[in-house]
N, C-alpha and C positions, 0 to 999 in steps of 0.2 A: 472415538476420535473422528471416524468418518462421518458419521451423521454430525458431529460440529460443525464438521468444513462440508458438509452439502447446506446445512442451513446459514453458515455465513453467506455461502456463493447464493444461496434464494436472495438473501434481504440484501444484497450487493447488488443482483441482477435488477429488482424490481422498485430500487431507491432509484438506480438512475434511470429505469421507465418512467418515473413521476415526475424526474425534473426536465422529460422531455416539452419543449414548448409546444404546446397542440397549433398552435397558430402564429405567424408574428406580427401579430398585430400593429406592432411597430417596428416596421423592416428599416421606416428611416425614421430620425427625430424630425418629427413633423413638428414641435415648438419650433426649432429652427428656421421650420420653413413657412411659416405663420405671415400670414401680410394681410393689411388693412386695403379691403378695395374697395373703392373710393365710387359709389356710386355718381357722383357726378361727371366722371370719366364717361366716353361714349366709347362704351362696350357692347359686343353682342355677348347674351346670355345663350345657352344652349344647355341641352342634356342630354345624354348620352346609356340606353340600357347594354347591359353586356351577361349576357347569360357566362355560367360557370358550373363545373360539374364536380361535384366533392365525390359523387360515385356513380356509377351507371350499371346498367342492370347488364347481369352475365348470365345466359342460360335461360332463364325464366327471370317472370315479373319479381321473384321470392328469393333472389341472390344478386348482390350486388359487388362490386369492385372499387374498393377505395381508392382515390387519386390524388396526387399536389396539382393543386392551383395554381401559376404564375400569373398575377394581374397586370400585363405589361401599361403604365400611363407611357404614353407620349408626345413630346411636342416636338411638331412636323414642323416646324417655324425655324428657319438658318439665322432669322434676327431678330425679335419676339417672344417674350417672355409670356406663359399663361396660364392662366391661375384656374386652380382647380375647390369649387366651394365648398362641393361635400362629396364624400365617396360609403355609401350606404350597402352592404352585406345582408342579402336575406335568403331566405331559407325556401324550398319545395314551393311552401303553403303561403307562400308572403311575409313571412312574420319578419321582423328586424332583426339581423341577429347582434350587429354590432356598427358603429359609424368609425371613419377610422381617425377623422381628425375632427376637431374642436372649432379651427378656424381656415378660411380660404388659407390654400400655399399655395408657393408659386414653383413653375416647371420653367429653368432656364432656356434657351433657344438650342434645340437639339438634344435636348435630356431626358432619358427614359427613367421613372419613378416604379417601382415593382412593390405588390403586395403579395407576399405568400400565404396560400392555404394550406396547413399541414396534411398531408396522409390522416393523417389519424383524426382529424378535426374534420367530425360527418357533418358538425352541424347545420350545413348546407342540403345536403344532401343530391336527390340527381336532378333537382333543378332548382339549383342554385343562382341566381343573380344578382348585378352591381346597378345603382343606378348612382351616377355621377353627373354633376351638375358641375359647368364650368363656365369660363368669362374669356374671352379675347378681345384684341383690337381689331375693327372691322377689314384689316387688311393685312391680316396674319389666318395663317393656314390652321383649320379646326384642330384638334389633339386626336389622338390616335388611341383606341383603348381595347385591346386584344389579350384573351385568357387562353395561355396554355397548358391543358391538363396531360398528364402522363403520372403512368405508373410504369418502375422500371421490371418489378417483378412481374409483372403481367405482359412485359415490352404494349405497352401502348400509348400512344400520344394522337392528338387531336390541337386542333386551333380552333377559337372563336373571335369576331369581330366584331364591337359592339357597334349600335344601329341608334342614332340621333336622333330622339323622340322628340325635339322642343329645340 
């Protein structure tokens, strides 16, 4: 009878390991927030890198520290809407790891948009980065795009600020 109930409690504990979400890739419904921009509008283009750290090295080159990603988006605008084109995820080595939406959304005047990278989702690894391309009016304040990494088992956190390539 005990070896029943230690192997229910295995396949109990390690079902609901697999329906943890490694990433949320869709923290908001981005269909929602889906908008046609309208090249003929006189917009400035801009893009935006932002380094992000899914682990960092502890001890040696040969052990590392896994961490959650907070991708803060935000628009620094009190009355200005601005849209965001593409928000691109890649990994150490450059590789793509994922895009997180299909089409420009828009970030209301004041609205901070969040992408979580799970702990457990390395696939970043420890040099991780975002490159986001976005669109304003020429007299609205650029968007804001900052990754806070922390692990609370480790008690560490750090900030990064991303740096406008174009």
């Amino acid at each position: 009878m005990k070896n029943v109930l230690l192997i229910v409690l295995i396949v109990v504990l390690f079902s609901c390991e697999n329906e943890r979400e490694m990433s949320s890739v869709n923290p908001v419904n981005w269909e929602k927030r889906a908008i046609v921009v309208n090249q003929q509008d006189s917009l400035i283009y801009g893009e935006t890198y932002l380094s992000v750290y899914s682990q960092i090295y502890s001890y040696t080159e040969h052990s590392t520290h896994d961490l959650t990603s907070t991708v803060s988006i935000r628009n620094t605008s009190i009355k200005d809407t601005i849209y965001v084109i593409s928000a691109k995820y890649f990994d150490t080595h450059g590789k793509l790891i994922r895009t997180y939406f299909k089409k420009p959304i828009f970030i209301t005047p004041m609205e901070t948009v969040a992408i979580i990278i799970d702990e457990l989702d390395k696939e970043g690894g420890t040099g991780a980065n975002f490159l986001f391309d976005w669109a304003i009016k020429p007299t609205t304040t650029e968007p804001l795009f900052e990754g806070i990494q922390l692990s609370t088992a480790g008690r560490i956190s750090f900030t990064t600020e991303g740096k406008r390539i174009k």
